[in-house]
KOLVEXTI-36274 format. One record per atom (N, C-alpha, C, O, CB): residue in three letters; chain; atom name; x, y, z. Coordinates in steps of 0.05 Angstrom, whole numbers. Last residue first. Glycine has a CB too. Example, Ala and Ser with C-alpha at 12.3 -4.5 7.8 and 13.67 -1.06 7.14 Angstrom:
<nodes>
NODE type mol atom   east  north     up
NODE  SER   A    N    257    -45    142
NODE  SER   A   CA    273    -21    143
NODE  SER   A    C    258      1    157
NODE  SER   A    O    268     23    161
NODE  SER   A   CB    282    -12    114
NODE  ALA   A    N    264   -114    156
NODE  ALA   A   CA    246    -90    156
NODE  ALA   A    C    264    -66    156
NODE  ALA   A    O    285    -66    169
NODE  ALA   A   CB    226    -89    181
</nodes>
This chain:
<nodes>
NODE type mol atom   east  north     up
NODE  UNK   A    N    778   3507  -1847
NODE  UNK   A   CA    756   3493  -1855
NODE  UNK   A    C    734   3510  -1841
NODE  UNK   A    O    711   3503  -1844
NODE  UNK   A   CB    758   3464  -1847
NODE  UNK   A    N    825   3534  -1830
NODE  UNK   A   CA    816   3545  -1863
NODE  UNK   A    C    785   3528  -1854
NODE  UNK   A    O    767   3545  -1854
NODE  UNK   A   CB    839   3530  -1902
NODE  UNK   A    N    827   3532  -1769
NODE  UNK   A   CA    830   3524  -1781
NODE  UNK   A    C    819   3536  -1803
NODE  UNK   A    O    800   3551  -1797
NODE  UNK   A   CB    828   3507  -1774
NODE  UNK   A    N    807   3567  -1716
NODE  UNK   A   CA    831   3569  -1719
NODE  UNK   A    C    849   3559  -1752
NODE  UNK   A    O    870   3569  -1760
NODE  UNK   A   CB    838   3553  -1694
NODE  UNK   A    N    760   3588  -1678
NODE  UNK   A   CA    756   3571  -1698
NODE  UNK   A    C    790   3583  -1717
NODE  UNK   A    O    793   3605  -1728
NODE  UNK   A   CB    718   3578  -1715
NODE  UNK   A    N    756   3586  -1608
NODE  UNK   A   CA    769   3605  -1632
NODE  UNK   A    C    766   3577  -1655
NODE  UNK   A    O    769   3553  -1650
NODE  UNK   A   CB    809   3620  -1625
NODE  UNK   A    N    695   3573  -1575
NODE  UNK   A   CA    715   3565  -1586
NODE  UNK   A    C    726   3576  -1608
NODE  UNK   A    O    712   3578  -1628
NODE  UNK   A   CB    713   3545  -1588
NODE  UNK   A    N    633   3583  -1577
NODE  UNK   A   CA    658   3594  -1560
NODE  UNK   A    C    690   3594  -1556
NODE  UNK   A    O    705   3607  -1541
NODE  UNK   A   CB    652   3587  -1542
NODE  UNK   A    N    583   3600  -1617
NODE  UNK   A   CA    600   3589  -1608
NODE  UNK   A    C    632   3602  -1600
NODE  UNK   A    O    647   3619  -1609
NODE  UNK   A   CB    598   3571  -1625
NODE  UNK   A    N    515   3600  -1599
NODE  UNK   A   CA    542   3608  -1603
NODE  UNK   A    C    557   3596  -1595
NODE  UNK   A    O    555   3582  -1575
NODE  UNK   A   CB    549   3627  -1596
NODE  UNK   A    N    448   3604  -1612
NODE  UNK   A   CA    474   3579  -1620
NODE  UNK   A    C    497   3606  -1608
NODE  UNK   A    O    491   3630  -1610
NODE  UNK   A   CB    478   3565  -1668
NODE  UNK   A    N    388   3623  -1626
NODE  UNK   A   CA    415   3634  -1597
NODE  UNK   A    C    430   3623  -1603
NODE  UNK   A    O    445   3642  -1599
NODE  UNK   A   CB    414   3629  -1564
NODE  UNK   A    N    349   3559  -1621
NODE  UNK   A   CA    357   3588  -1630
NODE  UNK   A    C    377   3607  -1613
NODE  UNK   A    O    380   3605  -1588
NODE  UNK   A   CB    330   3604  -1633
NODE  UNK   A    N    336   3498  -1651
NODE  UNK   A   CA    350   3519  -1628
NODE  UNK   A    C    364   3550  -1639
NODE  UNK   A    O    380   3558  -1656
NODE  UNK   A   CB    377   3501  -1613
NODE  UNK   A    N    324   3463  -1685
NODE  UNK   A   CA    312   3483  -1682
NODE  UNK   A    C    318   3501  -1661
NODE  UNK   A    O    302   3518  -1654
NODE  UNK   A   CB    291   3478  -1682
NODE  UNK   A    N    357   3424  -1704
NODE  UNK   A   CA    345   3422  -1684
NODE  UNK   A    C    324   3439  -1679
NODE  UNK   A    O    304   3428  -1669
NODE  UNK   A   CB    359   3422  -1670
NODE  UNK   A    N    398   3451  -1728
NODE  UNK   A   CA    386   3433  -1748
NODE  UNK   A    C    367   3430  -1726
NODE  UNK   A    O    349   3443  -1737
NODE  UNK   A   CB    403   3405  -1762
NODE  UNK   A    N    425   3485  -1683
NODE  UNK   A   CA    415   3496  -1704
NODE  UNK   A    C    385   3475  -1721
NODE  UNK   A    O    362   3482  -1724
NODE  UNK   A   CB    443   3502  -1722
NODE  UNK   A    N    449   3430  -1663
NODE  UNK   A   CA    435   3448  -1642
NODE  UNK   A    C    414   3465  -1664
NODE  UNK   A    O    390   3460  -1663
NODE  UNK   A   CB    461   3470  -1623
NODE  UNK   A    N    487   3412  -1706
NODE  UNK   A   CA    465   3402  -1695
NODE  UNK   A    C    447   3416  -1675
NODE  UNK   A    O    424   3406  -1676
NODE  UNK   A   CB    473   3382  -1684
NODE  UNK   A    N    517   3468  -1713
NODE  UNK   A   CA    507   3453  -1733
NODE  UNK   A    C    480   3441  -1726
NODE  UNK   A    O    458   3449  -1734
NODE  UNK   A   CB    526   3433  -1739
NODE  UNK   A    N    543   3465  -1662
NODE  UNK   A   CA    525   3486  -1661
NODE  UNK   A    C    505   3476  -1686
NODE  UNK   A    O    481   3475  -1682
NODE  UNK   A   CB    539   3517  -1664
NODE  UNK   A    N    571   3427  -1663
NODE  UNK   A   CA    555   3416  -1648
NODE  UNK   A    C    535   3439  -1651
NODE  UNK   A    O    511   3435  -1645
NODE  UNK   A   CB    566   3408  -1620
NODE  UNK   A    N    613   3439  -1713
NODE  UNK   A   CA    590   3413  -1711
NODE  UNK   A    C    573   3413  -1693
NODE  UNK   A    O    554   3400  -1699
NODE  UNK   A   CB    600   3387  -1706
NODE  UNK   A    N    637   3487  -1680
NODE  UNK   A   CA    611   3486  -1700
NODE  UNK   A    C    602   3461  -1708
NODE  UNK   A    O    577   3461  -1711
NODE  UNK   A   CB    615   3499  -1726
NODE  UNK   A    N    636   3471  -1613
NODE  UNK   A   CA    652   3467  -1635
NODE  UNK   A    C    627   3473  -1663
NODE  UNK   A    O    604   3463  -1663
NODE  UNK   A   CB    668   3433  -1633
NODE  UNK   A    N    622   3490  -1578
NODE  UNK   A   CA    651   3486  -1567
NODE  UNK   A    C    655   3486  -1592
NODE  UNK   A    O    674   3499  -1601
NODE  UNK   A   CB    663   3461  -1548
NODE  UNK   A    N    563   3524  -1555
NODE  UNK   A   CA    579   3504  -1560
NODE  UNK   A    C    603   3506  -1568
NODE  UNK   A    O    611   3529  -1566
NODE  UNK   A   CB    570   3492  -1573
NODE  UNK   A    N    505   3552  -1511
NODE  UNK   A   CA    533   3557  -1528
NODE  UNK   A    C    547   3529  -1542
NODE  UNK   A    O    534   3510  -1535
NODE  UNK   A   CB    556   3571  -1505
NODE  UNK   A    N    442   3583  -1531
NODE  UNK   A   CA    457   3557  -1516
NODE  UNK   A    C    482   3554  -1533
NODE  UNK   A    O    483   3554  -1558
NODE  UNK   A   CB    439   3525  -1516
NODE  UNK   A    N    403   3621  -1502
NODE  UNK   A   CA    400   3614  -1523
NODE  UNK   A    C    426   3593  -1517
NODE  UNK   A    O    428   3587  -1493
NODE  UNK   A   CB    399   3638  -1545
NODE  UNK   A    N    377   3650  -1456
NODE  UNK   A   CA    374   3657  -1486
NODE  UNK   A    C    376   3648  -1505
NODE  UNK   A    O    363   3654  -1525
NODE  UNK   A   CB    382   3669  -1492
NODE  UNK   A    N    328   3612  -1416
NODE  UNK   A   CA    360   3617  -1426
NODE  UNK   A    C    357   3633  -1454
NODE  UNK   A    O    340   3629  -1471
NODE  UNK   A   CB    378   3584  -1431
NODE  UNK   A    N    283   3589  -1402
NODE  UNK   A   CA    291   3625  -1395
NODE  UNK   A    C    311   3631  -1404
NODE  UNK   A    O    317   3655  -1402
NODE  UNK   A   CB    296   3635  -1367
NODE  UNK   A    N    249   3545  -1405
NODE  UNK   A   CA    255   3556  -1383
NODE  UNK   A    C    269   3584  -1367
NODE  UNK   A    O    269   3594  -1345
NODE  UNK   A   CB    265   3541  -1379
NODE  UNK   A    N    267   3536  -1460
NODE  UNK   A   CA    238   3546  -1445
NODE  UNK   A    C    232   3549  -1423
NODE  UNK   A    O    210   3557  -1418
NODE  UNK   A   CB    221   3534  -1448
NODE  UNK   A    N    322   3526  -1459
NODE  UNK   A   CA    317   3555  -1470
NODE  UNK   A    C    279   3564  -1459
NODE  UNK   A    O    270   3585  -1452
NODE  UNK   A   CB    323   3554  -1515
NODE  UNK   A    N    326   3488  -1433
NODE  UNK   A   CA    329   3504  -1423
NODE  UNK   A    C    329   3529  -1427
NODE  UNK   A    O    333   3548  -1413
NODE  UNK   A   CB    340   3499  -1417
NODE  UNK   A    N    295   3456  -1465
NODE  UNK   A   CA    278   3452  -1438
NODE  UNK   A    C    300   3485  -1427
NODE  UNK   A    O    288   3502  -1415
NODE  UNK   A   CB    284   3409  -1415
NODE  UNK   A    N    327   3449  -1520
NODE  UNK   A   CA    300   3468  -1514
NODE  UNK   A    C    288   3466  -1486
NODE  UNK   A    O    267   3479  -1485
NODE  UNK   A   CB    275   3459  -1532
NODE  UNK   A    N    370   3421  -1485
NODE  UNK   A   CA    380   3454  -1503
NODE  UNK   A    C    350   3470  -1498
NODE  UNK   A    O    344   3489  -1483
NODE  UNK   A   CB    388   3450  -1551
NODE  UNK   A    N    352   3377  -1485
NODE  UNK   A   CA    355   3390  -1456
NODE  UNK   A    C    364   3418  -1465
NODE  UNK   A    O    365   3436  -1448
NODE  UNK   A   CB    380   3375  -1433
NODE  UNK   A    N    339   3372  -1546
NODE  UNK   A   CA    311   3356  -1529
NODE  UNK   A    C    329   3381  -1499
NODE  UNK   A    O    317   3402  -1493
NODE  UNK   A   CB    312   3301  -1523
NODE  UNK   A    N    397   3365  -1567
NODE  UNK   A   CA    377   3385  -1567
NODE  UNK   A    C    354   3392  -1559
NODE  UNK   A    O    345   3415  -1562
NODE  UNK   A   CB    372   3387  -1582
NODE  UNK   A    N    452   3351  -1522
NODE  UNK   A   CA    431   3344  -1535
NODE  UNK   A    C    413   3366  -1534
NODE  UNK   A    O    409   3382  -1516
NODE  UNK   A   CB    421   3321  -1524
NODE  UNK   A    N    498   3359  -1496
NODE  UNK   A   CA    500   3355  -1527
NODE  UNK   A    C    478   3341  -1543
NODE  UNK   A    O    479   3328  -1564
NODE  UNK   A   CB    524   3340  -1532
NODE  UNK   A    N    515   3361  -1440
NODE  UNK   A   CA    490   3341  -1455
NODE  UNK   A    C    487   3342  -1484
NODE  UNK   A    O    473   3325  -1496
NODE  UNK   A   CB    460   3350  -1446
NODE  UNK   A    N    566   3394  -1447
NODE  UNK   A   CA    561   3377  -1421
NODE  UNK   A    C    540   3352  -1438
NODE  UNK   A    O    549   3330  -1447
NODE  UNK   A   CB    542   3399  -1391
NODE  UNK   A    N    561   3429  -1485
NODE  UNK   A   CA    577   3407  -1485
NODE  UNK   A    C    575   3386  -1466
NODE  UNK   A    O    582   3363  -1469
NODE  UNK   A   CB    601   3415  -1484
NODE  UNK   A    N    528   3473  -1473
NODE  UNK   A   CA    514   3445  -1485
NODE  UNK   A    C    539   3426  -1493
NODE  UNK   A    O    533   3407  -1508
NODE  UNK   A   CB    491   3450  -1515
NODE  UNK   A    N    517   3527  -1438
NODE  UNK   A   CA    535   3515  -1452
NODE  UNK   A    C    524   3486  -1458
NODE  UNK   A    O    507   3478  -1442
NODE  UNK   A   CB    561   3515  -1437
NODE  UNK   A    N    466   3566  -1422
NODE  UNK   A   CA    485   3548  -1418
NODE  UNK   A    C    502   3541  -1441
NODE  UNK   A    O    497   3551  -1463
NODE  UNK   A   CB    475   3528  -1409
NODE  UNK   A    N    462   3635  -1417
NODE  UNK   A   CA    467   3622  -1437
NODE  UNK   A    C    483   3590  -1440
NODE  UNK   A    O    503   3586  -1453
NODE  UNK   A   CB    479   3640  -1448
NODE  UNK   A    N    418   3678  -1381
NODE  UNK   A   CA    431   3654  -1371
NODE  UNK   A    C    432   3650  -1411
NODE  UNK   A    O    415   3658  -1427
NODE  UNK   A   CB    409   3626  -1343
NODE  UNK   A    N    430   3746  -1367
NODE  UNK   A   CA    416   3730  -1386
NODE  UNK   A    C    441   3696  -1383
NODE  UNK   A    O    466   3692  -1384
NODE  UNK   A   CB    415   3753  -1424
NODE  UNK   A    N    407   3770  -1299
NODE  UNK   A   CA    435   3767  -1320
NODE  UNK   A    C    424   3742  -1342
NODE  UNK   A    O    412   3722  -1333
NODE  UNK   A   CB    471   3755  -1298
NODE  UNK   A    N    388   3788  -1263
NODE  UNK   A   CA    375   3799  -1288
NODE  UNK   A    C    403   3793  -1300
NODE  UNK   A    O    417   3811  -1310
NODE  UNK   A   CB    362   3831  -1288
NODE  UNK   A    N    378   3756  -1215
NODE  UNK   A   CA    401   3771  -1217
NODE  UNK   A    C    397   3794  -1239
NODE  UNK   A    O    404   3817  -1234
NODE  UNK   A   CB    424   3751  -1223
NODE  UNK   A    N    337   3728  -1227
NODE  UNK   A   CA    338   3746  -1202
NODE  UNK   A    C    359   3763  -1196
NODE  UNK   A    O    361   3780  -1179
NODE  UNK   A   CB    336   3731  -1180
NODE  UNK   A    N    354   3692  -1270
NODE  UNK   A   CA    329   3717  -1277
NODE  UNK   A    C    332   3735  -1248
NODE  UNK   A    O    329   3759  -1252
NODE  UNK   A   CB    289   3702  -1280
NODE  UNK   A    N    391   3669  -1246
NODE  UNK   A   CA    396   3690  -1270
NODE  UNK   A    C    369   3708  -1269
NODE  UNK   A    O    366   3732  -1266
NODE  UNK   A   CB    400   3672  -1304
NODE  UNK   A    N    357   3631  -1216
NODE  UNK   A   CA    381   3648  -1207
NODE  UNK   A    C    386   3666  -1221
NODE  UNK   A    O    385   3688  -1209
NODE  UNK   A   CB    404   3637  -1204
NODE  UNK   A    N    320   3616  -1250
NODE  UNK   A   CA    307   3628  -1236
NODE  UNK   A    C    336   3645  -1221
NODE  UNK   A    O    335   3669  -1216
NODE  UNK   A   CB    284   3609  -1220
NODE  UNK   A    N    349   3577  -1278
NODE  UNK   A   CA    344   3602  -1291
NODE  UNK   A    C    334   3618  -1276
NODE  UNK   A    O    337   3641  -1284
NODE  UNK   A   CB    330   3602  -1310
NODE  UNK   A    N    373   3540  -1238
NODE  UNK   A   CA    388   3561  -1257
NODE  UNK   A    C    380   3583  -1264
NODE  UNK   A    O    392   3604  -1262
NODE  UNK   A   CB    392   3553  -1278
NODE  UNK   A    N    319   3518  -1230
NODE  UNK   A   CA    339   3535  -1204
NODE  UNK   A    C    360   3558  -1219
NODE  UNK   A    O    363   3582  -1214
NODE  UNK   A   CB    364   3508  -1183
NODE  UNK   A    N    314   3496  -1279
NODE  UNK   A   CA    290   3513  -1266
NODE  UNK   A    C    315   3529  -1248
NODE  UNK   A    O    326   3549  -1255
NODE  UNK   A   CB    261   3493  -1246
NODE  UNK   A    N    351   3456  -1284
NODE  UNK   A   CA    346   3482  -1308
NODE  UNK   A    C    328   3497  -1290
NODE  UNK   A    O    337   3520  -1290
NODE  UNK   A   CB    328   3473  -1344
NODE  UNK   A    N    342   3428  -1229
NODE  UNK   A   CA    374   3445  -1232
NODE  UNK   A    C    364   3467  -1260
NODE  UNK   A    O    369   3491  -1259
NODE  UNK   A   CB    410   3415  -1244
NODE  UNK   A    N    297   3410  -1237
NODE  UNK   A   CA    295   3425  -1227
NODE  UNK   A    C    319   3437  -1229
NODE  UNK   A    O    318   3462  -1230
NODE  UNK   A   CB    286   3420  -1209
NODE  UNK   A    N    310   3377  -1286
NODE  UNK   A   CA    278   3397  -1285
NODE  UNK   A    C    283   3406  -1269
NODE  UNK   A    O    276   3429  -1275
NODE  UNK   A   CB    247   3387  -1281
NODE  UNK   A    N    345   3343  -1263
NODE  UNK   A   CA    351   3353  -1286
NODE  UNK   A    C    337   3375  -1289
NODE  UNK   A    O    349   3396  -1295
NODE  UNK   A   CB    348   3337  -1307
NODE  UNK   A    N    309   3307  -1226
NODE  UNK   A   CA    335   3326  -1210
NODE  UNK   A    C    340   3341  -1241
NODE  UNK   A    O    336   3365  -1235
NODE  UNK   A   CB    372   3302  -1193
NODE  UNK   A    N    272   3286  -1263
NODE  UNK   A   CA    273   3300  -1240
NODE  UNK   A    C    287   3324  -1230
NODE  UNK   A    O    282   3348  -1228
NODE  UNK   A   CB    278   3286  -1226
NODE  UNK   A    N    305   3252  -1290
NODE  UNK   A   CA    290   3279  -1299
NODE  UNK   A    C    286   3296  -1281
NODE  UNK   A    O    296   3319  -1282
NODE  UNK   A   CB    264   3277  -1309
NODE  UNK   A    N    363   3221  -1289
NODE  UNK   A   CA    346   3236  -1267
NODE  UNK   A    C    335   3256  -1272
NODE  UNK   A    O    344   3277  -1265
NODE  UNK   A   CB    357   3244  -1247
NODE  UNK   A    N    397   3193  -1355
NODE  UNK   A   CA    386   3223  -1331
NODE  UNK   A    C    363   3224  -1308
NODE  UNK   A    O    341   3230  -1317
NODE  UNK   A   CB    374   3248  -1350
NODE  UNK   A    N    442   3178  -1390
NODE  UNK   A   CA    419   3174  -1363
NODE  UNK   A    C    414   3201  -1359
NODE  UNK   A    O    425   3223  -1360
NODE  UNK   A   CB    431   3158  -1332
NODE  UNK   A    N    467   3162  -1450
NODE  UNK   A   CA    457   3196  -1437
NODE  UNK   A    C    435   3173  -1418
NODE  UNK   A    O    418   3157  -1428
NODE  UNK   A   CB    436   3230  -1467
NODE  UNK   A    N    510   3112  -1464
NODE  UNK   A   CA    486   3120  -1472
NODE  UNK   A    C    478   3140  -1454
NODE  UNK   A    O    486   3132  -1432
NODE  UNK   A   CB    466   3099  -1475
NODE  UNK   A    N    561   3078  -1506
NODE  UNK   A   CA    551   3102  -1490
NODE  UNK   A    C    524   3105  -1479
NODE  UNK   A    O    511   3095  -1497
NODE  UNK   A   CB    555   3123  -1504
NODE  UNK   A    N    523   3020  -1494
NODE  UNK   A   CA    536   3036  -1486
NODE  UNK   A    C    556   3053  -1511
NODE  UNK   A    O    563   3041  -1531
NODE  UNK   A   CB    548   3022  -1465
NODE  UNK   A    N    458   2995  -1484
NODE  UNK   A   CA    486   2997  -1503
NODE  UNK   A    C    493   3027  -1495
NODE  UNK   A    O    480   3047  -1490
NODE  UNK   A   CB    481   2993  -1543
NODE  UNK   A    N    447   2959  -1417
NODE  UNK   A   CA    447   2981  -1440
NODE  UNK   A    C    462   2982  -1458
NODE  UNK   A    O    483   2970  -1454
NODE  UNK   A   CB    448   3003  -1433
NODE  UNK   A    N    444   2923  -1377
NODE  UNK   A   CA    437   2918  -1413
NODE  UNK   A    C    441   2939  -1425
NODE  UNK   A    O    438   2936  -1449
NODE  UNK   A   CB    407   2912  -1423
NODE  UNK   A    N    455   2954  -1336
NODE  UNK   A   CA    473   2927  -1338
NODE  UNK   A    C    474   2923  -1363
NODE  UNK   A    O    495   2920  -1375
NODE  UNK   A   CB    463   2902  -1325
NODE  UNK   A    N    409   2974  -1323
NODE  UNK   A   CA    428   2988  -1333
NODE  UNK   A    C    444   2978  -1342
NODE  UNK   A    O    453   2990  -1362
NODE  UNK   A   CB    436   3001  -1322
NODE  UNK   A    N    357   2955  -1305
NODE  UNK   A   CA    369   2948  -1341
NODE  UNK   A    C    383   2962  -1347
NODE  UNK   A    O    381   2972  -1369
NODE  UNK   A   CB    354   2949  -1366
NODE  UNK   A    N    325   2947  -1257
NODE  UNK   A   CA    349   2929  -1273
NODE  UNK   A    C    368   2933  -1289
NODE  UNK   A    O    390   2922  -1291
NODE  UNK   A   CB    343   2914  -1286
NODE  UNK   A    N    260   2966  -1294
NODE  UNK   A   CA    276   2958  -1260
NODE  UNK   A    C    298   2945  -1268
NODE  UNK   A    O    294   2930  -1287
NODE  UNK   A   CB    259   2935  -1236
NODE  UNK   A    N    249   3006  -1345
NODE  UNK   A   CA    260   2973  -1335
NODE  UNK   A    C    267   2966  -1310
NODE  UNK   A    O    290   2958  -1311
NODE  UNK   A   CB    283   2965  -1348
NODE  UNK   A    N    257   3042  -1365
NODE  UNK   A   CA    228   3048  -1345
NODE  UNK   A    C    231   3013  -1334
NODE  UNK   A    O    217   3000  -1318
NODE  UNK   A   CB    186   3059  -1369
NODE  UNK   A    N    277   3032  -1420
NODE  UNK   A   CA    262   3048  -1399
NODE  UNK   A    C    241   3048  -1382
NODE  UNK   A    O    216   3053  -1383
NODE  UNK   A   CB    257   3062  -1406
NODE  UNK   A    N    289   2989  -1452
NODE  UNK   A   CA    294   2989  -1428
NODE  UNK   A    C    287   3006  -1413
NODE  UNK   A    O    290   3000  -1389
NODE  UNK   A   CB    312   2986  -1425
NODE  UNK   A    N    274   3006  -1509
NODE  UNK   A   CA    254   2975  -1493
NODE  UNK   A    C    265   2980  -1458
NODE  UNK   A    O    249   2974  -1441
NODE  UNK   A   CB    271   2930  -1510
NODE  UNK   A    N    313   3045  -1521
NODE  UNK   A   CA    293   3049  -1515
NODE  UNK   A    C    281   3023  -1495
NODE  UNK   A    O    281   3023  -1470
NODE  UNK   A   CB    283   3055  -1539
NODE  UNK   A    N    363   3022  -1531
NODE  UNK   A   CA    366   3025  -1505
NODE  UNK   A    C    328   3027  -1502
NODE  UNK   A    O    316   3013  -1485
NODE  UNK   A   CB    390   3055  -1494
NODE  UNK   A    N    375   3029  -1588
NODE  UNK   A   CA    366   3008  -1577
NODE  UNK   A    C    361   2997  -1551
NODE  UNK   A    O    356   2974  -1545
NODE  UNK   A   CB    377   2995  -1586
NODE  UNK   A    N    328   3095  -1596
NODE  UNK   A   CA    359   3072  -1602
NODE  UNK   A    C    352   3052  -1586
NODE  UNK   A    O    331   3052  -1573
NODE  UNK   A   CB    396   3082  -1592
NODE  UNK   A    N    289   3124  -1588
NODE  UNK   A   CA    306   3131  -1577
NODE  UNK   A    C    337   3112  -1582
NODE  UNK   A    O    360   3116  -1574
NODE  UNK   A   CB    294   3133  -1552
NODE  UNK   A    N    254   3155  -1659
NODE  UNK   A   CA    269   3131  -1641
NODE  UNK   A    C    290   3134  -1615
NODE  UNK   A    O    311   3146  -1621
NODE  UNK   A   CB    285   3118  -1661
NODE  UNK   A    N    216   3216  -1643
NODE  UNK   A   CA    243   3203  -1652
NODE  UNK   A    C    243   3184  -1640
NODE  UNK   A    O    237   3184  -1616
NODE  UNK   A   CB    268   3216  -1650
NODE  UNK   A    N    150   3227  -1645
NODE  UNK   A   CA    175   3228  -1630
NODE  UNK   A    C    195   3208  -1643
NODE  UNK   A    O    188   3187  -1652
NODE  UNK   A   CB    170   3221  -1600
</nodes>
């Protein structure tokens, strides 16, 4: 498993939000495991193919929890982020934003 940065030593710390380096992604696994679960289980009962969007967490670790949970595959805003999503091993990438520039 990947280094988590220098926040790691603080997990699981009673206290140690105060210490953190900042920016840094919190999350309530919990509540996180079940909103991807509720999601997909809404789409699957609908039979409509769930494709979140990943600007919100812009991380590839909650990309695969929600593609293994049922999503097809996971959108992004900007090809750098599909870039990283891709390099990741995520499959499905699209992106949703008119790409406007020569680059």
């Amino acid at each position: 498993m990947p280094s988590l940065g220098p926040n790691e030593p603080l997990i699981g710390k009673p206290g140690s939000r105060l210490q953190l380096d900042t920016p840094a992604l919190c999350i309530d696994l919990d509540a996180m495991e079940r909103n991807i679960a509720a999601m997909a289980e809404f789409c699957r009962m609908r039979q409509v193919a769930l494709r979140p969007h990943a600007k919100t967490h812009k991380s590839v670790n909650i990309a695969a929890r929600q593609i293994a949970a049922g999503a097809i595959g996971i959108c992004c805003a900007t090809v750098g982020e599909a870039e990283i999503m891709v390099a990741g091993g995520i499959k499905g990438v699209l992106v949703t934003s008119p790409q406007v520039t020569p680059s």
